[in-house]
Rosetta silent file (secondary structure, phi, psi, omega in degrees, C-alpha in Angstrom):
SEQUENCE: XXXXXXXXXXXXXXXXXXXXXXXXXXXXXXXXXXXXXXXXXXXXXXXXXXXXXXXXXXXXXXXXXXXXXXXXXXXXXXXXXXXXXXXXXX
SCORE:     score description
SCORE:     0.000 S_00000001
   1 L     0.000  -36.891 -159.756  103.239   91.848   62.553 S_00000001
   2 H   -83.008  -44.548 -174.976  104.871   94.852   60.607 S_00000001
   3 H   -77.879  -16.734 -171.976  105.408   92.613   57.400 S_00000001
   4 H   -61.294  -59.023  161.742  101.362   91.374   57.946 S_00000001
   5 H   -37.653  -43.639 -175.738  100.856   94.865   57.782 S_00000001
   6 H   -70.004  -38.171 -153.851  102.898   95.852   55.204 S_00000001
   7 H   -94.571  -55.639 -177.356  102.225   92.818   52.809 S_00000001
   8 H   -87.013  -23.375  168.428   98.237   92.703   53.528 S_00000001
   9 L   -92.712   -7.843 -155.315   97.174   96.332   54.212 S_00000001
  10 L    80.633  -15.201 -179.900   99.863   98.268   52.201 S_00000001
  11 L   -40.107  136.997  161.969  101.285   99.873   55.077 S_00000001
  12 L  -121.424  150.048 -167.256  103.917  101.982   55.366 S_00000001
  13 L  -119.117  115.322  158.501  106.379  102.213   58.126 S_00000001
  14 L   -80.821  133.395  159.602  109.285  104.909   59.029 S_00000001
  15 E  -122.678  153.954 -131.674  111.574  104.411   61.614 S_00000001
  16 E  -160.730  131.511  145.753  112.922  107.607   62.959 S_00000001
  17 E  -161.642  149.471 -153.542  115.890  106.742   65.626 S_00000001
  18 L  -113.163  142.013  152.049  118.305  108.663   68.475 S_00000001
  19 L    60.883   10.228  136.762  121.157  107.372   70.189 S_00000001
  20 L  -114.493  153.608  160.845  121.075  104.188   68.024 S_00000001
  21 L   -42.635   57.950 -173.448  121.543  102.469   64.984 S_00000001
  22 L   -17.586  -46.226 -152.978  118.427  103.273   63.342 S_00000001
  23 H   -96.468   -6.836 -164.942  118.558  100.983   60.203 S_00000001
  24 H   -98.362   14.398 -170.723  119.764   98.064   61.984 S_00000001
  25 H  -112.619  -56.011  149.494  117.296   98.340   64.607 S_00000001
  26 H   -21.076  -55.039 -178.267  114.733   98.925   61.913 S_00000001
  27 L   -72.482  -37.216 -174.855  115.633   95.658   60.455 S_00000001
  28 L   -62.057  -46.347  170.714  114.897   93.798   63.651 S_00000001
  29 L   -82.116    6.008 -172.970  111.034   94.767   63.222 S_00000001
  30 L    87.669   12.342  175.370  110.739   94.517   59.326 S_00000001
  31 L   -99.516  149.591 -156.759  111.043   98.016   58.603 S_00000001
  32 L   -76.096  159.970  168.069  112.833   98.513   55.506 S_00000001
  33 L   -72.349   -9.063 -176.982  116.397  100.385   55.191 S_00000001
  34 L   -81.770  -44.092 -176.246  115.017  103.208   52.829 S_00000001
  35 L  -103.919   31.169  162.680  112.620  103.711   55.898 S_00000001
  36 E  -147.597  162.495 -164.265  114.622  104.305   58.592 S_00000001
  37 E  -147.661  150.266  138.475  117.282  107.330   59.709 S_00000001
  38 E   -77.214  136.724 -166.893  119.281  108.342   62.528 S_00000001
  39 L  -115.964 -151.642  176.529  118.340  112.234   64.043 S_00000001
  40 L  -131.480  106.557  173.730  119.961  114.156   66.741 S_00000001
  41 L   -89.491  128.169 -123.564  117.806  113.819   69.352 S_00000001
  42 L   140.175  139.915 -144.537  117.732  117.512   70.348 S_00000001
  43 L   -74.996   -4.428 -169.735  115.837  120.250   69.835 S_00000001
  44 L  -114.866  -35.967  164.416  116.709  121.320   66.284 S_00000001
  45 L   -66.074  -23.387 -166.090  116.846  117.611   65.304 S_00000001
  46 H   -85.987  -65.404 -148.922  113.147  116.833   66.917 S_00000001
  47 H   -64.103  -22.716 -178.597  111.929  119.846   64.880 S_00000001
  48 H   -91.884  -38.185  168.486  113.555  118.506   61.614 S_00000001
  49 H   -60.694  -44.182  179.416  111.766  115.522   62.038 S_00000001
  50 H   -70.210  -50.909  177.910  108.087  116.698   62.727 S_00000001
  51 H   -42.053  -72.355 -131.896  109.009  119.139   59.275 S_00000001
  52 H  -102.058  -11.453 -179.678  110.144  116.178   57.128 S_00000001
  53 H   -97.889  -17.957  177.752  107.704  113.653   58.691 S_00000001
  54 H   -65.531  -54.953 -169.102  104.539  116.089   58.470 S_00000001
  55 H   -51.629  -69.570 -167.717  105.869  116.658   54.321 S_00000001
  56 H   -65.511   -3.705  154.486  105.776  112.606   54.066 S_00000001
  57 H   -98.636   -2.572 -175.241  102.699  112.064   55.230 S_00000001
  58 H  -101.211  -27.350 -176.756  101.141  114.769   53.559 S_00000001
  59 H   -75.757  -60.043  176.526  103.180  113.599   50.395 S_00000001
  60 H   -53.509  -33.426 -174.661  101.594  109.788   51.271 S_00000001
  61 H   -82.139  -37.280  175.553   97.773  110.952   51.212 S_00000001
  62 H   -63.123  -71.095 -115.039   98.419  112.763   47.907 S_00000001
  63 H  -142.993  -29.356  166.852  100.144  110.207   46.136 S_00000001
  64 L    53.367   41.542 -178.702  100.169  107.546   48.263 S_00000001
  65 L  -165.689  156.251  179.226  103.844  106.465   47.778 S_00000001
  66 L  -108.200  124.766  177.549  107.055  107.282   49.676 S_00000001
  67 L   -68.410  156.624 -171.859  109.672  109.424   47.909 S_00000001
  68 L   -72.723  -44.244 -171.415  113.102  107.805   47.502 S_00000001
  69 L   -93.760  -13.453  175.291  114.633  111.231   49.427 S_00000001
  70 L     3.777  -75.110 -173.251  112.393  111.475   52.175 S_00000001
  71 L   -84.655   15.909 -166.581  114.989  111.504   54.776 S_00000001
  72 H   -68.999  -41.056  140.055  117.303  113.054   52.932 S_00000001
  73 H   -47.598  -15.994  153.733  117.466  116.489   55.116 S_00000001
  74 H   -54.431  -45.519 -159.270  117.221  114.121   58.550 S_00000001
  75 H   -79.084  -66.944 -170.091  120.586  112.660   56.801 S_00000001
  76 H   -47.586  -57.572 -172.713  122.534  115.879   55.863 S_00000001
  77 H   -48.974  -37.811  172.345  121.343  117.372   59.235 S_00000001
  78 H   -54.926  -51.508  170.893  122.739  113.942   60.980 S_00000001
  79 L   -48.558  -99.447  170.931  126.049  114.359   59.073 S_00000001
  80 L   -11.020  -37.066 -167.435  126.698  118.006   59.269 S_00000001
  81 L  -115.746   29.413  161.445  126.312  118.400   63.159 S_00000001
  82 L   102.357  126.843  172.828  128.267  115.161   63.983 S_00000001
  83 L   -66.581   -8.038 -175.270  127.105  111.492   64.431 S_00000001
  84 L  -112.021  137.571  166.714  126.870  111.971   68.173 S_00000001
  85 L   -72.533  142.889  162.754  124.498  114.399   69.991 S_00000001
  86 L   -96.477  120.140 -165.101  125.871  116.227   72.771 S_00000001
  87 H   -69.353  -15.881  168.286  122.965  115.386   75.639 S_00000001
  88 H   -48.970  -65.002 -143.535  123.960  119.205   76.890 S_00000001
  89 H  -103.591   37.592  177.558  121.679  120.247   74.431 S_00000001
  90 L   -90.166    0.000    0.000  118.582  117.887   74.902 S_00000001
C-alpha cells in the first residue's frame, strides 16, 4: 500500500520510532531509510520531534521535497543522550 502510494500519488512517508529499530522496521512497510529515525521516547525527545516534523512539513508544502538532513537533530539528540531511554523519564 505505502509503495502504491508513494509510486502513484507522490507520497511521502516518515517513520519516526521509540524503543525499536526504526529503519529496519521502516523497511518492513516500504518506507525508505532516509525516512526513518530512532527518538527517545520521552519528553524532550517527543518535543524534538513535533519541532523537526512541524519544519518538514512546512518545508514539504513550500517546496514540496524532503531535505536530505531532515532528521538530522532527531539523530544527534538520539546519539548524545544514549541509544537507550531511561523509561524513568517517560
Amino acid at each position: 500500500m505505502i509503495d502504491n502510494q508513494k509510486n502513484k500519488y507522490k507520497w511521502e512517508f516518515i517513520f519516526l520510532g521509540a524503543n525499536i529499530d526504526a529503519v529496519e522496521t521502516a523497511s518492513k512497510f516500504g518506507v525508505d531509510e532516509d525516512r526513518a529515525v530512532n527518538y527517545h521516547a520521552d519528553s524532550e525527545g517527543t518535543k524534538l520531534n513535533y519541532e523537526v516534523v512541524s519544519d518538514l512539513i512546512v518545508n514539504m508544502r513550500m517546496e514540496n521535497k524532503v531535505e536530505k538532513n531532515w532528521k538530522q537533530r532527531i539523530e544527534e539528540d538520539y546519539e548524545k543522550r544514549g541509544k537507550k531511554t531511561n523509561k524513568a523519564n517517560l
